[in-house]
HTML snippet that shows the backbone in 3Dmol.js (N, CA, C, O; Angstrom):
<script src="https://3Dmol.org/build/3Dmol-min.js"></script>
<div id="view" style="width:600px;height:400px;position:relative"></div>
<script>
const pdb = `
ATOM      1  N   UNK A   1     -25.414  28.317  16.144  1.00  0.00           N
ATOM      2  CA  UNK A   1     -24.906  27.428  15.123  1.00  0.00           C
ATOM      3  C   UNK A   1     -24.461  26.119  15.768  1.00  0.00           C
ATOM      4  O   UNK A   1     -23.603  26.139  16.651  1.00  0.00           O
ATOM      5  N   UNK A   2     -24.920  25.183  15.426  1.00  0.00           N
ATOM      6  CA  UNK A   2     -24.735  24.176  15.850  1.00  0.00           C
ATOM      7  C   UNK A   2     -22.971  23.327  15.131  1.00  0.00           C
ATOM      8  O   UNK A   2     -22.456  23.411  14.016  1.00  0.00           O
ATOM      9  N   UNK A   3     -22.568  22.645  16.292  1.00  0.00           N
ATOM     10  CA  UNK A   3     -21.434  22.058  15.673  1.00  0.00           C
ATOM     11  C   UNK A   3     -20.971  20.586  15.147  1.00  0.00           C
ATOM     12  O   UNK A   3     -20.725  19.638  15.893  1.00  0.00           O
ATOM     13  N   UNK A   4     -20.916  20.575  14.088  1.00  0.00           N
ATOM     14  CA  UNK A   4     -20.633  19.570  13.428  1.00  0.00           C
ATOM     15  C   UNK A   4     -19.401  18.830  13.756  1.00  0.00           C
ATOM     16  O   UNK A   4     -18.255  19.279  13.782  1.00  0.00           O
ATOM     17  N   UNK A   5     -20.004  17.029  14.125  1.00  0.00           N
ATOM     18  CA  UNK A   5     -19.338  16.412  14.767  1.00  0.00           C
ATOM     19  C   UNK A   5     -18.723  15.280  13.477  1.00  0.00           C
ATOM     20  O   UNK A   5     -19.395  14.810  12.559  1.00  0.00           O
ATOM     21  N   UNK A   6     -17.226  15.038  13.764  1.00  0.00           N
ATOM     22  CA  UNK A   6     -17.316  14.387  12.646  1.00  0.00           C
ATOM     23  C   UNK A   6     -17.004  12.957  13.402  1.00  0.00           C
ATOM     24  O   UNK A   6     -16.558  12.831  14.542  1.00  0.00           O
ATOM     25  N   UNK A   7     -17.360  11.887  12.450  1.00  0.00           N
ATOM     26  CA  UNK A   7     -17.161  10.188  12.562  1.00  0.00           C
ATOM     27  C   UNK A   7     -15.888   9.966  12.982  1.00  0.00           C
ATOM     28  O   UNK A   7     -15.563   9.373  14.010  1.00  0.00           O
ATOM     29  N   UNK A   8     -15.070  10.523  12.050  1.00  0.00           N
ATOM     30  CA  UNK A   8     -13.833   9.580  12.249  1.00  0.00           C
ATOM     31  C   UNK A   8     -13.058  11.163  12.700  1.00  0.00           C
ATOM     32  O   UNK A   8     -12.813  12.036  11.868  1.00  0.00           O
ATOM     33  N   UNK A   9     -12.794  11.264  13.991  1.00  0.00           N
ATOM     34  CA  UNK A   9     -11.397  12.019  14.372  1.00  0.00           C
ATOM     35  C   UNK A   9     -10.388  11.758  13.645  1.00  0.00           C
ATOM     36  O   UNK A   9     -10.084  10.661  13.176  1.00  0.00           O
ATOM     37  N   UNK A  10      -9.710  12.999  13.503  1.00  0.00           N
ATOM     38  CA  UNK A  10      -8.052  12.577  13.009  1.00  0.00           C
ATOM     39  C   UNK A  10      -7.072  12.754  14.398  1.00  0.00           C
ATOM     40  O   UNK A  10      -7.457  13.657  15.141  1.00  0.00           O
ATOM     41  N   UNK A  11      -5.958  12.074  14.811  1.00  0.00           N
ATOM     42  CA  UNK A  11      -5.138  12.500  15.825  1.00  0.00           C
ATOM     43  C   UNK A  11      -3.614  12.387  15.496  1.00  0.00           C
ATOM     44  O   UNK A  11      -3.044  11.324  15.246  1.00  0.00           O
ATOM     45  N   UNK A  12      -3.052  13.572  15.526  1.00  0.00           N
ATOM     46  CA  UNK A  12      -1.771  13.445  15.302  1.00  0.00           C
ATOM     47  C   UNK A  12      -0.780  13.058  16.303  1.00  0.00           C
ATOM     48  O   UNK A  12      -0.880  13.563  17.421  1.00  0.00           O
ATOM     49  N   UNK A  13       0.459  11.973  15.981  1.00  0.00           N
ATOM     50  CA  UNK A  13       1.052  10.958  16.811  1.00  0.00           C
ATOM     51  C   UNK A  13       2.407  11.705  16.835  1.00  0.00           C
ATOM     52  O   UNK A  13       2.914  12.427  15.976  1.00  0.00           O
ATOM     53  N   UNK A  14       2.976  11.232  18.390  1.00  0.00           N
ATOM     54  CA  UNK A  14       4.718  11.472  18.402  1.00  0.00           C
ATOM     55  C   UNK A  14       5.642  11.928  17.124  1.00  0.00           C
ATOM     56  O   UNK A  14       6.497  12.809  17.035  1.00  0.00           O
ATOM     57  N   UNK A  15       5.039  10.806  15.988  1.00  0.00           N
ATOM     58  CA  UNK A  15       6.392  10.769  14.973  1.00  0.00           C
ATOM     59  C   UNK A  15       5.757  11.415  14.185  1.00  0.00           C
ATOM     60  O   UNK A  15       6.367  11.501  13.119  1.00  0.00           O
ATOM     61  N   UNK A  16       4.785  11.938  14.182  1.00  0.00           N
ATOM     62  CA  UNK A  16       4.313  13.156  12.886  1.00  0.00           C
ATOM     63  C   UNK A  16       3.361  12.213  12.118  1.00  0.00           C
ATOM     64  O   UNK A  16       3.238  12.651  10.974  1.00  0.00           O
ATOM     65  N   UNK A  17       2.633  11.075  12.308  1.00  0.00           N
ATOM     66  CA  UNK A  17       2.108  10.124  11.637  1.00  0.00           C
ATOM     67  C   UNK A  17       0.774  10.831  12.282  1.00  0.00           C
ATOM     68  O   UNK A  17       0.774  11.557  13.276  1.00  0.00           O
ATOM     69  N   UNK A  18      -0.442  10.427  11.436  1.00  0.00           N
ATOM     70  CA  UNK A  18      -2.037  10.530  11.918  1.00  0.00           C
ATOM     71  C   UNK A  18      -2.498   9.354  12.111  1.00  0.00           C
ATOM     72  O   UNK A  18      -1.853   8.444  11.589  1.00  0.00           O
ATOM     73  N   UNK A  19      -3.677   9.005  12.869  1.00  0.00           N
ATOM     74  CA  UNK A  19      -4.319   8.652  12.908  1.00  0.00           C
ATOM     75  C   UNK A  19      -5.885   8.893  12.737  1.00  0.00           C
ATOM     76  O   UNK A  19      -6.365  10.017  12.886  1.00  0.00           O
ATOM     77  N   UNK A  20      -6.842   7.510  12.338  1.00  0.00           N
ATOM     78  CA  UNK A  20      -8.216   8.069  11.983  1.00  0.00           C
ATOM     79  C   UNK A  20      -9.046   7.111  12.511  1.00  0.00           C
ATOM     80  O   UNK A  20      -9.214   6.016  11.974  1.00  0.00           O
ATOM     81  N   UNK A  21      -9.805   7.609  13.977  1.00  0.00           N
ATOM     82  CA  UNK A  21     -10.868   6.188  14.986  1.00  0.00           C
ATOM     83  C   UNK A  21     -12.173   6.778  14.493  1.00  0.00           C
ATOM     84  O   UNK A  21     -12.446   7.963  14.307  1.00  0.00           O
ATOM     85  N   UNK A  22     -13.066   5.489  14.288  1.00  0.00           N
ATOM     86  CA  UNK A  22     -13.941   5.232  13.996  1.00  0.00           C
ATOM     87  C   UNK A  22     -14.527   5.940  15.759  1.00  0.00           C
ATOM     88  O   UNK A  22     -13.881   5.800  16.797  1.00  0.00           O
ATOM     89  N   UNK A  23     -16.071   6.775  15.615  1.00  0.00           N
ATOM     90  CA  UNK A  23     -16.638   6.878  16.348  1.00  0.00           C
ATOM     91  C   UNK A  23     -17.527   5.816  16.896  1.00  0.00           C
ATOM     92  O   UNK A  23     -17.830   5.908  18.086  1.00  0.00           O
ATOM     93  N   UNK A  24     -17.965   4.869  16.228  1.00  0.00           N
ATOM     94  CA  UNK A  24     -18.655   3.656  16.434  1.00  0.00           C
ATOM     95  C   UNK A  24     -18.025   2.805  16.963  1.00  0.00           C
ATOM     96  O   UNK A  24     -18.276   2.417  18.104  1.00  0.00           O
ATOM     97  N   UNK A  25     -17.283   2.444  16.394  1.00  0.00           N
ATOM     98  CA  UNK A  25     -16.307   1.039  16.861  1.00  0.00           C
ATOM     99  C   UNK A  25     -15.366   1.241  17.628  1.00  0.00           C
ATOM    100  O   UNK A  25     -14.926   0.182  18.077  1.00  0.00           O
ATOM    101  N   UNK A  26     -14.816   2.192  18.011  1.00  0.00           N
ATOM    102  CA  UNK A  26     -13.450   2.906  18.594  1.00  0.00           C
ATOM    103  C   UNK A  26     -12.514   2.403  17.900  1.00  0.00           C
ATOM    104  O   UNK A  26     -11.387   2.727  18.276  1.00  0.00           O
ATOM    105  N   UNK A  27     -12.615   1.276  16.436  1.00  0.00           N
ATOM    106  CA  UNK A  27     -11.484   1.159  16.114  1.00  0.00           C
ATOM    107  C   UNK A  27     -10.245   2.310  15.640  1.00  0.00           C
ATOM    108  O   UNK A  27     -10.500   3.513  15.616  1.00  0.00           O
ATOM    109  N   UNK A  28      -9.233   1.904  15.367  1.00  0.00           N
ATOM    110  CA  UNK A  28      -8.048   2.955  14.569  1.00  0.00           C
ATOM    111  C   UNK A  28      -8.367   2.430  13.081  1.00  0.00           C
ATOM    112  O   UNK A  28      -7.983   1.340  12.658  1.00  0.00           O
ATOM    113  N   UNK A  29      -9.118   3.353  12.353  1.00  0.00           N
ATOM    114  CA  UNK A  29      -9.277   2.813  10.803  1.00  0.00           C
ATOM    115  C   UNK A  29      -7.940   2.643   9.832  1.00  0.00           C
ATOM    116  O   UNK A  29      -7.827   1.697   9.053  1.00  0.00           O
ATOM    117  N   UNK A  30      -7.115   3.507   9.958  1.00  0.00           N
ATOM    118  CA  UNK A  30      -5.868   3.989   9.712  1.00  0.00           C
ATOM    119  C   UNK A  30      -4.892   4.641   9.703  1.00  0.00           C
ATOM    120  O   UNK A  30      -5.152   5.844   9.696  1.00  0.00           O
ATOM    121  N   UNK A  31      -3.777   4.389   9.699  1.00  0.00           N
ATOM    122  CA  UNK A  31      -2.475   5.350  10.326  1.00  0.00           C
ATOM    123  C   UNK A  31      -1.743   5.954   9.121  1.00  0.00           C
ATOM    124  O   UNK A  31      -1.958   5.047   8.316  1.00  0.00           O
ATOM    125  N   UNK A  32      -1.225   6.609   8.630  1.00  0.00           N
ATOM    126  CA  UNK A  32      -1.117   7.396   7.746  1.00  0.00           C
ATOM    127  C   UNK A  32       0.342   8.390   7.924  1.00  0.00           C
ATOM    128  O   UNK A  32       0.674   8.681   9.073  1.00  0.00           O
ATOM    129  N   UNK A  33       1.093   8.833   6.883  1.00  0.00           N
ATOM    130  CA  UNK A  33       1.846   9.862   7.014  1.00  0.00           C
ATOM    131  C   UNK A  33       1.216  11.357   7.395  1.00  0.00           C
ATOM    132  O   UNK A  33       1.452  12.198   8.262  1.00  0.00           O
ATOM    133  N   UNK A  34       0.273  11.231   6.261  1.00  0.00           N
ATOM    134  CA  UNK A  34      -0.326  12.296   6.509  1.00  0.00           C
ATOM    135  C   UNK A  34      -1.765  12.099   6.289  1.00  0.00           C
ATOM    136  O   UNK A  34      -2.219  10.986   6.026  1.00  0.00           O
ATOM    137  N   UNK A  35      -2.779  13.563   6.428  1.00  0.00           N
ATOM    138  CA  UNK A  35      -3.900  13.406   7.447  1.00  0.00           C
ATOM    139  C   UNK A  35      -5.029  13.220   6.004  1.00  0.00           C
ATOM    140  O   UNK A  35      -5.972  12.434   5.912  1.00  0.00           O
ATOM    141  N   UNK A  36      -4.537  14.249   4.961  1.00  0.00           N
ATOM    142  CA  UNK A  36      -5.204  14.098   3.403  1.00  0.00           C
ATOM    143  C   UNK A  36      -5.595  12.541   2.981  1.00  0.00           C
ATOM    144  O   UNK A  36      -6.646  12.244   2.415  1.00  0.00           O
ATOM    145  N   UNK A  37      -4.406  11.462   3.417  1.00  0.00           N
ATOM    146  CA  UNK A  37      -4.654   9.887   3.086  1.00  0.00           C
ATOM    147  C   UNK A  37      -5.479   9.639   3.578  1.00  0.00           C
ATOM    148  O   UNK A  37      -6.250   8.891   2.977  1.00  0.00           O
ATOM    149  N   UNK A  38      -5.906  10.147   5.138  1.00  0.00           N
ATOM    150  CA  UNK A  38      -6.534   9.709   6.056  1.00  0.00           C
ATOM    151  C   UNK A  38      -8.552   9.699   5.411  1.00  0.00           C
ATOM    152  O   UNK A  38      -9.363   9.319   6.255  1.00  0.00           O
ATOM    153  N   UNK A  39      -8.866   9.937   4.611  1.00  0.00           N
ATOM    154  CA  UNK A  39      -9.947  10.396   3.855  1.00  0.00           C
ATOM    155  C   UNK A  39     -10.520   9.316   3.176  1.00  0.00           C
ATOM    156  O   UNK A  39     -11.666   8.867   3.149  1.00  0.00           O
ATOM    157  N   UNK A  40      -9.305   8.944   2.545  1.00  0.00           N
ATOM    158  CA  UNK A  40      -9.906   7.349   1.443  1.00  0.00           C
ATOM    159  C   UNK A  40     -10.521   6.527   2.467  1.00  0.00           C
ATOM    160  O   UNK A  40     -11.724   6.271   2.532  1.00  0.00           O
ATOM    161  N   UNK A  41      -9.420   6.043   3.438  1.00  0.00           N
ATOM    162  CA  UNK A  41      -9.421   4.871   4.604  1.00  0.00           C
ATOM    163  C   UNK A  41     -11.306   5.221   5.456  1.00  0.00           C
ATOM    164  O   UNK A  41     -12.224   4.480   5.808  1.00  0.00           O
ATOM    165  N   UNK A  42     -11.099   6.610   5.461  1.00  0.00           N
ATOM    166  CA  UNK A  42     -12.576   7.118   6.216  1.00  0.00           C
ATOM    167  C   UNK A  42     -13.601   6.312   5.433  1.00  0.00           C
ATOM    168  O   UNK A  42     -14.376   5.472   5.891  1.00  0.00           O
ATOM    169  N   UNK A  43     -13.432   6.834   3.793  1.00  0.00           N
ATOM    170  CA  UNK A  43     -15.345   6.617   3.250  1.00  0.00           C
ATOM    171  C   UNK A  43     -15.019   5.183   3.222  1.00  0.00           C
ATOM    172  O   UNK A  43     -16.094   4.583   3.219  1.00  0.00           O
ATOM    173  N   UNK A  44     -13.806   4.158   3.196  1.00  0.00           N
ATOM    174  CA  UNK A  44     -14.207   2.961   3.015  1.00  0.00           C
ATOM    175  C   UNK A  44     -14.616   1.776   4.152  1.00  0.00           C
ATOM    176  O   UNK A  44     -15.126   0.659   4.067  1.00  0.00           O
ATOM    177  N   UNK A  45     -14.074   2.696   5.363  1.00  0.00           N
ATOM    178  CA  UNK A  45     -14.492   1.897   6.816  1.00  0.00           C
ATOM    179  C   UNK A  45     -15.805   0.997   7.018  1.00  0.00           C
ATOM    180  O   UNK A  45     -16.868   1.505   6.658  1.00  0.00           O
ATOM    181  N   UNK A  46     -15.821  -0.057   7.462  1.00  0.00           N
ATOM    182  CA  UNK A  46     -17.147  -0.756   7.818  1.00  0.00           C
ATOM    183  C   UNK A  46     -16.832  -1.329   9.093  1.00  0.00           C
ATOM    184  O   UNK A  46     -16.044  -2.268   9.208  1.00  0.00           O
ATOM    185  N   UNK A  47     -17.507  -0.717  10.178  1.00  0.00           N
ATOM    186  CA  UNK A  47     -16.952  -1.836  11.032  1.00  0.00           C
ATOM    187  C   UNK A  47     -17.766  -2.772  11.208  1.00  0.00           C
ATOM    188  O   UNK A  47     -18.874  -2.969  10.708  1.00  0.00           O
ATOM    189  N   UNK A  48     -16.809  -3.700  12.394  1.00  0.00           N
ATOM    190  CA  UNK A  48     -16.748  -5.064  12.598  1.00  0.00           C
ATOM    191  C   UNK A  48     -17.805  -5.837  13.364  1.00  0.00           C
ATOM    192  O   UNK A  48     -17.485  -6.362  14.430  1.00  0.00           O
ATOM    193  N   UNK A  49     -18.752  -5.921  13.008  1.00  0.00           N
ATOM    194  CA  UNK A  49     -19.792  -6.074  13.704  1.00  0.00           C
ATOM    195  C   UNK A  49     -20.201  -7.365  14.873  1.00  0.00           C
ATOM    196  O   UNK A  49     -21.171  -7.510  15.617  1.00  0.00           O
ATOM    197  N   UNK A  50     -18.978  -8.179  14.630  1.00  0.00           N
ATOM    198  CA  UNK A  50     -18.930  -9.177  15.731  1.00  0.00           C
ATOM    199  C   UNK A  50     -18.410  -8.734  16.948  1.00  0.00           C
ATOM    200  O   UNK A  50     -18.742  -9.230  18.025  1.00  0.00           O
ATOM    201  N   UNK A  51     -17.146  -7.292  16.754  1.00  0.00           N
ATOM    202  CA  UNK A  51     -16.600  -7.091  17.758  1.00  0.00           C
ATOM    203  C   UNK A  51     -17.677  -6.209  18.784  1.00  0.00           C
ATOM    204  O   UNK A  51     -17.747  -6.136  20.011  1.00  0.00           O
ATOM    205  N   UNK A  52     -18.562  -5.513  17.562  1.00  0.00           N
ATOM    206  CA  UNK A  52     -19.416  -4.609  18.248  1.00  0.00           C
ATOM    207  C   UNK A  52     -20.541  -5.471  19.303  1.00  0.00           C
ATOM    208  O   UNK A  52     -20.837  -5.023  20.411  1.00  0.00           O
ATOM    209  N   UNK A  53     -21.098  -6.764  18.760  1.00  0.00           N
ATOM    210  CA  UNK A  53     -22.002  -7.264  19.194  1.00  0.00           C
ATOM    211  C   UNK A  53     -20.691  -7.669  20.460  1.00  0.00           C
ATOM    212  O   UNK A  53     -20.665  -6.582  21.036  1.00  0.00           O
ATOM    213  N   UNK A  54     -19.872  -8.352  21.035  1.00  0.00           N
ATOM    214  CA  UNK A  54     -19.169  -8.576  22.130  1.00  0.00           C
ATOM    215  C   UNK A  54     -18.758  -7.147  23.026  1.00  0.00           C
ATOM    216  O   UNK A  54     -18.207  -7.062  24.123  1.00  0.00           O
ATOM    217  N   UNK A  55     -19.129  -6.345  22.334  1.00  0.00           N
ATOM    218  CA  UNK A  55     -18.754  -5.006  23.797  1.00  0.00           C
ATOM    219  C   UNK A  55     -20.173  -4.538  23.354  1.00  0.00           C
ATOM    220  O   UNK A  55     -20.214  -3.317  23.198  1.00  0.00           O
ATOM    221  N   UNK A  56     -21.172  -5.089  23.147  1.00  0.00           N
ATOM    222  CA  UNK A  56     -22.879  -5.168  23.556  1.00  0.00           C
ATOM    223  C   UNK A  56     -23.316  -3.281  22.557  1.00  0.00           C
ATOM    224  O   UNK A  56     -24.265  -2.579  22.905  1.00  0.00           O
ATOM    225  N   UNK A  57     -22.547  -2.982  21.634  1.00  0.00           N
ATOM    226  CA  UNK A  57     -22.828  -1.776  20.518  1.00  0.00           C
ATOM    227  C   UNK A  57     -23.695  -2.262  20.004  1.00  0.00           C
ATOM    228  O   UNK A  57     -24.667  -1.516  19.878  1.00  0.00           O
ATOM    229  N   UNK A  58     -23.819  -3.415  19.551  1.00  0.00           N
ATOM    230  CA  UNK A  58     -24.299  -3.850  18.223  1.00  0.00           C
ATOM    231  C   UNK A  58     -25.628  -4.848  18.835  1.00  0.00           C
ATOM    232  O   UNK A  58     -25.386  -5.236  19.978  1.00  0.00           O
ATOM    233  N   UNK A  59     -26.785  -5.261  18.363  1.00  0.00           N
ATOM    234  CA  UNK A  59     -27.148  -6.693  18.728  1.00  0.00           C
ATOM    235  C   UNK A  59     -27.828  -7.149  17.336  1.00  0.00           C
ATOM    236  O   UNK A  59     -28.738  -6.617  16.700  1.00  0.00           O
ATOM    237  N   UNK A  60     -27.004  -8.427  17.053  1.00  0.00           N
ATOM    238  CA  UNK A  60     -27.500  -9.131  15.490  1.00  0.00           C
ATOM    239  C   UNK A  60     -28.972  -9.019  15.790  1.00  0.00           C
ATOM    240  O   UNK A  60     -29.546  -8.739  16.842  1.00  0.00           O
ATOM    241  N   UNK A  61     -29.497  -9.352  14.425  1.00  0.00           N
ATOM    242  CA  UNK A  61     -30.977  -9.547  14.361  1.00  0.00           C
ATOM    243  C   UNK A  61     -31.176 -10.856  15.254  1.00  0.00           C
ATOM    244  O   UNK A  61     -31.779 -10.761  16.324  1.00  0.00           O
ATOM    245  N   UNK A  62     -30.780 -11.805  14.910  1.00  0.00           N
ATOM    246  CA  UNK A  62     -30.966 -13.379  15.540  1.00  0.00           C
ATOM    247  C   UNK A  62     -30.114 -13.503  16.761  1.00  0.00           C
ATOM    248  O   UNK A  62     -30.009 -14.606  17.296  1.00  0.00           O
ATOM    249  N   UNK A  63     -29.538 -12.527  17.210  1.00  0.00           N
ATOM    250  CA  UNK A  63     -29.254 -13.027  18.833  1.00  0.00           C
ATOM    251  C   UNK A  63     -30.323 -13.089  20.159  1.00  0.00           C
ATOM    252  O   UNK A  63     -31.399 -12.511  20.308  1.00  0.00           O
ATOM    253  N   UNK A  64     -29.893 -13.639  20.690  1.00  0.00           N
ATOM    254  CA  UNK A  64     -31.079 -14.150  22.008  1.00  0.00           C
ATOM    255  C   UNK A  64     -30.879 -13.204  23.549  1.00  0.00           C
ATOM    256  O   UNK A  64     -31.520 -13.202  24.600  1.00  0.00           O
ATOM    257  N   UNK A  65     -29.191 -12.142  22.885  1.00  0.00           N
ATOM    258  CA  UNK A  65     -29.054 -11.490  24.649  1.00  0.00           C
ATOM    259  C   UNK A  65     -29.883 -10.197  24.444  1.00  0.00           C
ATOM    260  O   UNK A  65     -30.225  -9.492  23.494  1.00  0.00           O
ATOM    261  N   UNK A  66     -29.998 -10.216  25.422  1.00  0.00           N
ATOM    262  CA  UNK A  66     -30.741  -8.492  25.611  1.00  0.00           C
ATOM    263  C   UNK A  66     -29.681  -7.308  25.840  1.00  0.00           C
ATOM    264  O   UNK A  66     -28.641  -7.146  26.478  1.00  0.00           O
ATOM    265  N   UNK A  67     -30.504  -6.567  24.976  1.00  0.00           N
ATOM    266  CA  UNK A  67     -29.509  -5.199  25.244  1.00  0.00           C
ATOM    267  C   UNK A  67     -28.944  -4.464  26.652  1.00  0.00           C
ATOM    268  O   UNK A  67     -29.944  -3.972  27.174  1.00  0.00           O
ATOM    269  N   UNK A  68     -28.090  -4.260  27.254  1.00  0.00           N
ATOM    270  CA  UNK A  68     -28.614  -3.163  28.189  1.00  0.00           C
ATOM    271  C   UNK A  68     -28.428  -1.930  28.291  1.00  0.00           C
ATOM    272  O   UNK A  68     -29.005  -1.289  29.170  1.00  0.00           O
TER     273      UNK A  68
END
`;
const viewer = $3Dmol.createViewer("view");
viewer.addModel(pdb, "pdb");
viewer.setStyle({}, {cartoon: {color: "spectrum"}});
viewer.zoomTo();
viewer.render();
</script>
């Protein structure tokens, strides 16, 4: 059986708060009391695709650098 990986980890913090990182972006999508909130913030995530193209994730259609 294979195991199902999910996008956005949840991680629970010091003060009992969650968190929810984007697997793509490494951003923190959102911090939360609890982990149930953490769900909305998931399906509405888009990340940031300028930040991605500067740590070389991403490459726009019309950019000129090469991948590596």
């Amino acid at each position: 059986m294979a195991i199902k990986l999910r996008k956005f980890p949840h991680r629970l913090n010091r003060d009992g708060s969650f968190d929810s990182i984007c697997l793509k972006c490494f951003a923190t999508v959102a911090n939360t009391a609890t982990e149930v909130e953490l769900k909305a913030h998931d399906n509405t995530h888009i990340c940031d695709h300028a930040m991605l193209c500067d740590r070389r994730l991403f490459r726009a259609p019309h950019s000129q650098f090469a991948l590596s």
